[in-house]
C-alpha positions in Angstrom: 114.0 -200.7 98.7 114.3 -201.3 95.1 116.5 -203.6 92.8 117.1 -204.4 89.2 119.0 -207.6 89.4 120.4 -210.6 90.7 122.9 -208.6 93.3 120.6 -205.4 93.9 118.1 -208.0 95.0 120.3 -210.3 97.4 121.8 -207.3 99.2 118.3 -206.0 99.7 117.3 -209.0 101.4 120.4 -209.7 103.3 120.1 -206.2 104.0 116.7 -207.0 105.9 114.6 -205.3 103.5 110.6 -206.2 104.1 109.7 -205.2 100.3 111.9 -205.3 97.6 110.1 -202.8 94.4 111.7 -203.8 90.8 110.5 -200.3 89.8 110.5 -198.8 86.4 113.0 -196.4 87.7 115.5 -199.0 86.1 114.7 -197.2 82.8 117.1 -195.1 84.1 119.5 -196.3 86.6 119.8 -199.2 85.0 119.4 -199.3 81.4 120.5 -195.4 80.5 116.9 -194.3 79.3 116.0 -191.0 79.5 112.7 -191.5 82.1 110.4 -194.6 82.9 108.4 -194.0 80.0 110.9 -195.8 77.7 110.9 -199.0 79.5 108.2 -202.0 78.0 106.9 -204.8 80.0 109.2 -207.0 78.9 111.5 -205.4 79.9 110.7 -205.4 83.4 109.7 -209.0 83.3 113.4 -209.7 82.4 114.7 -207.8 86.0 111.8 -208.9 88.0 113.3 -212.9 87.4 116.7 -211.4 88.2 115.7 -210.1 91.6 113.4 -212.8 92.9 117.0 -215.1 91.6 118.3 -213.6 94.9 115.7 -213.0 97.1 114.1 -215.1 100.0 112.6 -213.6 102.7 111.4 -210.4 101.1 107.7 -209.5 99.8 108.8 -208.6 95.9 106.5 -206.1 93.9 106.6 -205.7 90.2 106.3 -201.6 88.7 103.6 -202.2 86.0 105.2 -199.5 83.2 103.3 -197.2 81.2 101.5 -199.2 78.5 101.1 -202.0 80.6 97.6 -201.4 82.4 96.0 -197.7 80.9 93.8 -199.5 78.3 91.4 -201.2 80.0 91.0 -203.5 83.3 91.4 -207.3 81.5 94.2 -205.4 79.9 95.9 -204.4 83.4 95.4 -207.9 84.4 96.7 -210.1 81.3 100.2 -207.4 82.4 99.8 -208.4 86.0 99.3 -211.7 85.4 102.7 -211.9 83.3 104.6 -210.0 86.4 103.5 -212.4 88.6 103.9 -216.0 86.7 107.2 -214.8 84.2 108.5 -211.9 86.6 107.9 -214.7 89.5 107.2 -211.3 92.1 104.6 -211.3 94.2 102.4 -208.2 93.9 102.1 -205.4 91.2 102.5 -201.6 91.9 100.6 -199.2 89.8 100.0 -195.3 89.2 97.3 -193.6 89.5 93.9 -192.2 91.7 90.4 -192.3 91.5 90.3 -193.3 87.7 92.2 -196.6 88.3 90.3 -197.8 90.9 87.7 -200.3 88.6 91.2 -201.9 87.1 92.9 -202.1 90.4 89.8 -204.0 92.0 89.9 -206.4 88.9 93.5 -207.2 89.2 92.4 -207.8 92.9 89.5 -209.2 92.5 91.7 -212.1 90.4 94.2 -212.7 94.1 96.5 -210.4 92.7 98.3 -207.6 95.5 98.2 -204.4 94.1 100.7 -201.4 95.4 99.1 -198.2 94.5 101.1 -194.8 94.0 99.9 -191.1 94.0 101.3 -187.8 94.2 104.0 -187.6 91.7 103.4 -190.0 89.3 106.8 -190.5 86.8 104.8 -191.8 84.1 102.9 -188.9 84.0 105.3 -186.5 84.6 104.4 -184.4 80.8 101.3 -183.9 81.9 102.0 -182.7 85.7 104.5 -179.8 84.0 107.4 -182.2 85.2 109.1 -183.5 88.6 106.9 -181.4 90.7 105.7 -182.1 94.5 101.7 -182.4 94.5 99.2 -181.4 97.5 100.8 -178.0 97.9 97.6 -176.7 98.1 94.4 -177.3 100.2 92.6 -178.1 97.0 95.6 -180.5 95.7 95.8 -182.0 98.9 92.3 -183.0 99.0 92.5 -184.5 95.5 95.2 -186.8 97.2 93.0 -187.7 99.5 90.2 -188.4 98.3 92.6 -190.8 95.3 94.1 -192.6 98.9 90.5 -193.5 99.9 89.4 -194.8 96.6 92.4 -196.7 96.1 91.9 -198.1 99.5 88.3 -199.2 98.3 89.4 -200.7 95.7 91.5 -202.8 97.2 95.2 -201.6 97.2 97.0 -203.3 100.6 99.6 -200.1 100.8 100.4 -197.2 98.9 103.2 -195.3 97.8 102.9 -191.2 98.1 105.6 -189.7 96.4 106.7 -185.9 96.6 104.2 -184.8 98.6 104.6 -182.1 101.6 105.4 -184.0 105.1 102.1 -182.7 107.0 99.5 -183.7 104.3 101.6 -186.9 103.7 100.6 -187.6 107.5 97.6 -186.7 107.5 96.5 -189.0 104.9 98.7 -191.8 106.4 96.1 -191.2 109.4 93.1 -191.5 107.7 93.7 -194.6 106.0 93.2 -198.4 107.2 96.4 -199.3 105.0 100.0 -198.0 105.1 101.7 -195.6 103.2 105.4 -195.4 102.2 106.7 -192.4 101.6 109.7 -191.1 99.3 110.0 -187.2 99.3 106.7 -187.7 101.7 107.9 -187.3 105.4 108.4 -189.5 107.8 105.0 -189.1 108.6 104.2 -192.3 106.6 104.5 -196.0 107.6 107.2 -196.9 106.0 110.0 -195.4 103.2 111.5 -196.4 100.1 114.2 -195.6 98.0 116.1 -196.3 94.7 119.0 -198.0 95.6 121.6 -196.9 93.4 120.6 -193.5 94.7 121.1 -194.1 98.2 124.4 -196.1 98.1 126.1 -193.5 95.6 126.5 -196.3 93.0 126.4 -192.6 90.4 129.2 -190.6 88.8 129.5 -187.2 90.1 127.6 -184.2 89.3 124.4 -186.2 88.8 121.4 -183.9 90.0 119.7 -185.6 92.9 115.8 -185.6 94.6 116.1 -183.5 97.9 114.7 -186.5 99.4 117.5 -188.9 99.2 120.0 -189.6 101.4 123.1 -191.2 100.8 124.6 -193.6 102.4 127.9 -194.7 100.7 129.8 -194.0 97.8 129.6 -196.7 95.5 130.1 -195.3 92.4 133.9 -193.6 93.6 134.9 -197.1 95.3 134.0 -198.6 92.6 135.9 -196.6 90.2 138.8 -196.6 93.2 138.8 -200.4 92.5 139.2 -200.8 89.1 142.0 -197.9 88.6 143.9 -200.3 91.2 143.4 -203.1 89.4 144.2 -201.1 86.4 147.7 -200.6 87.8 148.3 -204.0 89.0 148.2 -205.8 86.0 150.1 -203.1 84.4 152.5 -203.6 86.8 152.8 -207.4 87.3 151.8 -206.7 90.9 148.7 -208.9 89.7 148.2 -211.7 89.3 150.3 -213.0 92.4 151.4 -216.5 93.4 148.4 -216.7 95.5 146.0 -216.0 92.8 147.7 -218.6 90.5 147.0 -222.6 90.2 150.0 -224.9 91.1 152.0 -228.0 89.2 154.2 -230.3 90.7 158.0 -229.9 89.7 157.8 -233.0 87.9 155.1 -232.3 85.9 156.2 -229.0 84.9 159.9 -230.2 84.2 158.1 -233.3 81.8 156.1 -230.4 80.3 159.0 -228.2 79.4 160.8 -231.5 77.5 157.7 -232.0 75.9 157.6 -228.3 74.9 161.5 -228.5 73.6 161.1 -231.5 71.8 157.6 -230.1 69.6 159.5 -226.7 69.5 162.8 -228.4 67.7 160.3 -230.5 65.5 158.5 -227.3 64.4 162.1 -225.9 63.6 163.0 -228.7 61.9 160.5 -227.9 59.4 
């Protein structure tokens, strides 16, 4: 599951997550952007200290964004050093096949747990003509593949295969000493994941939606049911009540009130 703060992350563990993902998809669900490709390190770093706040049992894993890691290997690991000592999470998650698997095994190579995700890459998105499943096609399919196995080689303990069709998704998942977790990828895979505020309904109406998730509450409208309440209670008086309210003793309150009349007469006087 992911998370993006200090709540987001507590409710995923009390929830009984076993992997929490700060994923970049907080660009978006989060802080408004446009897509992932707007969020910075820093940025992340700043969420990944807000989730761990408010987790304890769960494994935590840090989305490297794009910028982060594409340059060059020591440049992958000064990023995934930061996530791990400033973001204080526990392993990094990266995009990418075959071509990324020299800097994931020298981010491994340094103790560092590295996620890998193929299929639809976000970060990448321009260049794969958009949000558009992968391994449709014998060809495609094999390319996934043969990214799973080098990824694998290179060290990654799991990794993520996003919008990719069910059967190929299971396939892979077969051929592989690690897991896979799937999202838009079949049930097929070892495990799942999902964005959070996408599978609670913590989102306004209207907004389009993967095929893939599936929600299971309505934040966003009990939410909004809340605060129109609240909205009305204070406009009425209804709130605050006695109950909500902090007490004073008679006395007090009568010795208050003279106090009050006599500085009230003095200002008069003046």
């Amino acid at each position: 599951m992911t998370a993006h703060d200090f709540p987001s992350g507590l409710v995923a563990d009390e929830g009984g997550m076993d992997m929490i993902l700060v994923g970049d998809s907080l660009a978006m669900v989060a802080l408004g952007m446009k897509d992932t490709n707007q969020v910075k390190l820093d940025d992340i770093l700043h969420h990944c200290r807000a989730v761990s706040r408010g987790v304890r049992s769960a494994f935590t894993i840090g989305d490297l964004p794009m910028g982060s890691y594409e340059v060059s290997p020591e440049h992958a690991v000064t990023s995934s050093i930061r996530m791990i000592q400033d973001g204080r999470v526990e392993a990094v998650k990266l995009e990418g096949g075959t071509e990324l698997a020299p800097t994931i095994s020298r981010i491994t190579s340094i103790g560092i747990p590295v996620l890998g995700h193929i299929g639809l890459t976000p970060q990448r998105s321009h260049s794969l003509g958009g949000f558009r499943v992968q391994g449709k096609t014998a060809a495609s399919a094999s390319k996934l593949l043969t990214d799973a196995l080098a990824l694998q080689d290179a060290g990654c303990f799991s990794l993520v295969l996003e919008a990719v069709p069910a059967p190929v998704a299971e396939l892979i998942t077969e051929k592989l000493g690690i897991p896979t977790i799937g999202i838009g990828a079949g049930n097929g895979c070892s495990g799942q994941v999902l964005v959070q505020i996408d599978m609670l309904g913590n989102f306004p109406e209207g907004r389009l939606m993967p095929r893939f998730v599936k929600q299971y509450a309505n934040v966003f409208e009990e939410s909004k049911r809340a605060m129109k309440q609240y909205r009305e209670d204070v406009r009425s008086g209804a709130y605050p009540a006695k109950e909500h309210t902090y007490p004073i003793s008679p006395e007090e309150l009568k010795e208050f009130e003279e106090i009050l009349k006599k500085r009230w007469a003095e200002f008069e006087d003046k």
